[in-house]
N, C-alpha and C positions, 0 to 999 in steps of 0.2 A: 419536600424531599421525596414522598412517594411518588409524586407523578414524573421526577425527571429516571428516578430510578424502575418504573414503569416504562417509559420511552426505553430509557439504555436497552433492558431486557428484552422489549419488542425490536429495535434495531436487531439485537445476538437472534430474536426468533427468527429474521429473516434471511440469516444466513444459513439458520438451521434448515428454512423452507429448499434453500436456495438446494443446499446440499442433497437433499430427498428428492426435490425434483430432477436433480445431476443422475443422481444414481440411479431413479428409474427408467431414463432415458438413455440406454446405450450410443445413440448419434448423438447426441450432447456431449459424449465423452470420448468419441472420435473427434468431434468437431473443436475441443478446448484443450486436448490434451499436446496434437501436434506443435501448436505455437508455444505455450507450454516450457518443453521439452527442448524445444530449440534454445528459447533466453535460457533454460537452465544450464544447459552443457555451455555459453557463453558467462555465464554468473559463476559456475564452477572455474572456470579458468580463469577467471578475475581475481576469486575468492583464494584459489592455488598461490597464484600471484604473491596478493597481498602475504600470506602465512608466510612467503618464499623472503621477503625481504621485510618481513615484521622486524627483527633483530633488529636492524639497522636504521629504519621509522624511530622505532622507539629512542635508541640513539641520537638520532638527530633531535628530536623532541624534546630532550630529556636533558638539553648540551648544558646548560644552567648548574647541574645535579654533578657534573664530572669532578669536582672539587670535593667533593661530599667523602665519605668513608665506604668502603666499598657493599658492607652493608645497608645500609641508607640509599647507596646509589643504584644497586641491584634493584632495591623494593619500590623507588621510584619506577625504574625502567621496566620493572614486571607492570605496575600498574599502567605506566603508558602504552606499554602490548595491549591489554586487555581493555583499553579507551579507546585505542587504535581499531582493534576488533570488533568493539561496540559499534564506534563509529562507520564502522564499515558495511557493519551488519544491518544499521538502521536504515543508511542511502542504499543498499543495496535491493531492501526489501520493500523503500517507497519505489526506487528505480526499476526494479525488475517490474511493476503493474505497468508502468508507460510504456516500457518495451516488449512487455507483451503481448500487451494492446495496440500497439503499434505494429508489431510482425503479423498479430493477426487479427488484424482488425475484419475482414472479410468474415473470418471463421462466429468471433465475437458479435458482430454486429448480426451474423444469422441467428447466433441464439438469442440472443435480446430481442428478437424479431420473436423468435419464438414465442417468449413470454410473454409479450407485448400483444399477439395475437389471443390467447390462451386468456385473457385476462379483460378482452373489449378491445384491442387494437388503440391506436394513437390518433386520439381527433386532432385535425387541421396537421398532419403529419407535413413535414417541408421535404422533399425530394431532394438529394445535394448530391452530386456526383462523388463518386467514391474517394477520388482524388482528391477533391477542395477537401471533402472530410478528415482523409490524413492529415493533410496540411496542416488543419486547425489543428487538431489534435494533439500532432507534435509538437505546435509550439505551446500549446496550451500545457501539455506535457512537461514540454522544458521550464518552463513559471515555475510549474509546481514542484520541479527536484530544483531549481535554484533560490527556493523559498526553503524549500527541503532542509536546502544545504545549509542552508543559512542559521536557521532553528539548530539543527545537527553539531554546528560548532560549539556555540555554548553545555548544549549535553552534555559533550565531551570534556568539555574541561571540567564542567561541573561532576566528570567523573574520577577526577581526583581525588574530590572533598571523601576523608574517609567514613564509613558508616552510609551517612549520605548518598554519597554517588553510588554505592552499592544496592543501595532502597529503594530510596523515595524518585532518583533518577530514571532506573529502568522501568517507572511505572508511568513517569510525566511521558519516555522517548514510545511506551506504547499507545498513549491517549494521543501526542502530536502524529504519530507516525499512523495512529488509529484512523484519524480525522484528513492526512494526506489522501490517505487509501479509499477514505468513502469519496474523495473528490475525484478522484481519479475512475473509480468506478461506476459512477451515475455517469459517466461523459458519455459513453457512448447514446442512452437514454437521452439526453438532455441534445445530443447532436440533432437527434431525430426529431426534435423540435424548435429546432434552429436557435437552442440555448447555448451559450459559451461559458467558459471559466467566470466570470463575474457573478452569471446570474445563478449558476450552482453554490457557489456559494454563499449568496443571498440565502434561495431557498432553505439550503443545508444548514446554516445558521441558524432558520427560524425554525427548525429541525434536529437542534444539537444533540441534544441526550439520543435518541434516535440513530442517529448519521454516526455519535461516538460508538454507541452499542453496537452495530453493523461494524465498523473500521476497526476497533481493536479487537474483536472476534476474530477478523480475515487475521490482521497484525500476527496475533498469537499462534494462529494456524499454521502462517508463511515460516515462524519460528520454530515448526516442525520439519525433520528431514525429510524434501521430498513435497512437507508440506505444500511450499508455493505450488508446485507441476500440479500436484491432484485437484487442490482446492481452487485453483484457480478459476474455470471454468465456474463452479457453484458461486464463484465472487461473483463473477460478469450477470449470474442470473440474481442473486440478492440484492447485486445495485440496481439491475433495473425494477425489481422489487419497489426498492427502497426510493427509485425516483419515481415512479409511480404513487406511492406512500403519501412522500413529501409535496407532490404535485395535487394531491386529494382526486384521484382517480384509483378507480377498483382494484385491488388483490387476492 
């Protein structure tokens, strides 16, 4: 028990690095902030969205409950808002890192350079045209929010069960959505050496406590106002951290 709960903490330590080293580099925070900024003013208007026709989600959702006593059908349909919510909240926060990393992959990809330099550079580095990189990326991206998605439903309903869904739910949706986020995060690292989606999560798995510790640190960050935008950038430097770690090269 102590060595996994040793990893976990050293995973959270290297977001903590990530973040010090954000901070004391001003171009790192021009350089992470712009892309950032964009998914967020796109996530807010998603996010407006949803609030705008929650009412009638939850309604639909809820069609079963319409026979019920108006009390009973109320407190079902408050809890379906607030699944609805969760649910939203979760794919939103694995989703926002792919399209982050996606609009700003150029910006991302410098800082990771950075740290990658700062730490011994990357032996037998593959050269890939920027292009093919997005490519993968994307699709690699879309796996991982329709793996996402998929995980995400049962949450939800299992956000029903009372007590339960209350507790012990929002803590499994931070450790799976914890573990999205570190896969998501080593990509750009793992591109650079001509690793894909498979072999991250090879590695990352023989890395769990670690990879966990790292991903629901981000997780709980992004679940601050604002969070995702500032912290983002300090993510993209604790994955490369972290894949570096996992790869048994220097930090």
């Amino acid at each position: 028990m102590a060595v996994p709960l040793r990893e976990f903490l050293a995973g959270l330590g290297l977001l903590g690095r990530g973040l010090g080293m954000y901070a004391r580099n001003p171009r790192l925070v021009l350089l992470g902030l712009i892309p950032a900024l964009i998914s967020a003013v796109l996530y807010l208007a998603a996010f407006a969205t949803l609030i705008y026709f929650l009412s009638d989600l939850s309604d639909a959702v809820t069609w079963w409950a319409d026979g019920w006593s108006s009390g009973m059908r109320d407190t079902v349909q408050v809890l379906a808002a607030i699944g609805i919510l969760g649910l939203g909240g979760l794919i939103g926060i694995l989703t926002f890192t792919a399209v982050t990393l996606a609009i700003g992959d150029p910006f991302y990809e410098k800082i990771s350079e950075t740290v990658e330099a700062r730490y011994g550079g990357v032996p037998d580095e593959i050269d890939v045209p920027w292009w093919r990189s997005l490519r993968r990326s994307l699709w690699d991206s879309l796996r991982l929010i329709a793996l996402s998605i998929l995980i995400g439903i049962p949450l939800f309903v299992a956000g029903f069960i009372p007590i339960v869904g209350q507790t012990v739910i929002p803590v499994i949706g931070a450790f799976v959505g914890g573990w999205f986020l570190a896969l998501e995060l080593v990509g750009v690292a793992f591109y650079r050496r001509g690793l894909r989606l498979p072999e991250r999560r090879t590695v990352l798995k023989a890395n769990r406590p670690m990879a966990l510790g790292f991903g629901v640190g981000v997780f709980c960050c992004f679940l601050i106002p604002l969070g995702a935008v500032l912290v983002m950038p300090a993510a993209v430097v604790g994955g490369t951290l972290l894949a570096r770690r996992t790869l048994n090269l220097p930090t």
